[in-house]
C-alpha positions in Angstrom: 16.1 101.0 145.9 15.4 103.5 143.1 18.2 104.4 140.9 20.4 107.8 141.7 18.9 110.5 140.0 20.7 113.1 137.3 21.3 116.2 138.6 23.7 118.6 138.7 25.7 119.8 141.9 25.5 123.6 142.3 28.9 125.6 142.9 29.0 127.7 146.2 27.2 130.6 144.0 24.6 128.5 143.2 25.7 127.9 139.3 26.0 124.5 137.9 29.2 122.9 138.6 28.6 120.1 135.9 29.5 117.7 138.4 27.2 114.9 139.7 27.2 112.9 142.8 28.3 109.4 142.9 25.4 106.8 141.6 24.2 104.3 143.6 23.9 101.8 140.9 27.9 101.4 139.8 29.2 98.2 138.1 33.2 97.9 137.9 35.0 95.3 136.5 38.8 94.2 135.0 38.2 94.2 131.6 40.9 91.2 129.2 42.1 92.3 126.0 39.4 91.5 123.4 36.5 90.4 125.1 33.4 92.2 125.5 31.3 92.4 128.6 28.0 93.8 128.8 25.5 95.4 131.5 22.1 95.9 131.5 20.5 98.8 132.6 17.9 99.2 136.0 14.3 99.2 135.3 12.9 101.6 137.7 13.2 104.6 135.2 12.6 105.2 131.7 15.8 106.3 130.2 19.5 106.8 132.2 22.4 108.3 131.6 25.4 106.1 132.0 28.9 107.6 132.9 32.2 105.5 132.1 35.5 105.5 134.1 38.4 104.4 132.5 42.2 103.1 134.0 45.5 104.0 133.0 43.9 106.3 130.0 43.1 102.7 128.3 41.2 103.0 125.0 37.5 101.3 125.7 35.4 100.9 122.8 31.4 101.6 124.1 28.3 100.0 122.7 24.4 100.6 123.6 22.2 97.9 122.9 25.0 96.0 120.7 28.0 94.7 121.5 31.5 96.3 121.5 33.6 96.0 118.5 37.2 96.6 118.1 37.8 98.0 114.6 40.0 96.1 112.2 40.8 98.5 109.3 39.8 101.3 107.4 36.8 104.1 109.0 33.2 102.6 108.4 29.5 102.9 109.7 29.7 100.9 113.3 27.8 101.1 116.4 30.5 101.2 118.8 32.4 104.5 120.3 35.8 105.4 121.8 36.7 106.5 124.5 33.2 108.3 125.4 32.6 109.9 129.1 29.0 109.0 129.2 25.9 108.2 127.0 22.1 107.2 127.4 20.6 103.9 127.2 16.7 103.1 127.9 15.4 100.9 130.7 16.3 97.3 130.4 19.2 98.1 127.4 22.4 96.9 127.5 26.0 98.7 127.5 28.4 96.6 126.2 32.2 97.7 126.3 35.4 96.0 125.1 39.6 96.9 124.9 42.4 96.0 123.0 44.5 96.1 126.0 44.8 94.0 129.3 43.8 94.6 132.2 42.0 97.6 132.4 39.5 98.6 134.9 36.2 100.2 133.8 33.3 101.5 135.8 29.8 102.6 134.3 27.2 104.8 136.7 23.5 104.7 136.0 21.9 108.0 136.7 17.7 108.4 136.5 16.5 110.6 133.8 13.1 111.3 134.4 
């Protein structure tokens, strides 16, 4: 099965709507306070883009081909985003994400860039 691919959904005018259909690739899990989980990305395309669903308006940290950090002080350099609606990660790379709260659900959707 080859890997949903990005495009956007036309309005009834025939405009972009900005809204894409549902991926066939989807991972969803319950995410514990503190503990990074990671996925790694299909294979059948060279680069995708990933969109992430959040529950409850949760803060997820986001990493690509890293792991999630939660920060612990002042602003430095990291590798690791908050609260982002989407990013890119390559064929085979990992998207690692990780909350400071319990029990949050979070999904990630794999769309084909060509």
């Amino acid at each position: 099965m080859s890997t949903t691919k990005l495009q956007i959904i036309p309005d009834i005018n025939g405009k972009p709507s900005y809204t894409l259909p549902q991926s066939n690739v989807i991972y969803t899990g319950l995410l514990a306070a503190n503990v990074a989980q990671s996925v790694t990305a299909p294979t059948d395309s060279p680069r995708y883009m990933v969109r992430i669903g959040v529950s409850n308006g949760a803060d997820v940290l986001v990493s690509v081909n890293g792991t999630a950090t939660i920060p612990t002080g002042a602003i430095s350099a990291s590798a690791t985003e908050v609260n982002i609606a989407q990013t890119y990660v390559t064929s085979g790379g990992t998207v690692s994400v990780i909350t400071p709260e319990d029990d949050v659900i979070v999904s990630l959707g794999f769309y084909a860039i060509q």
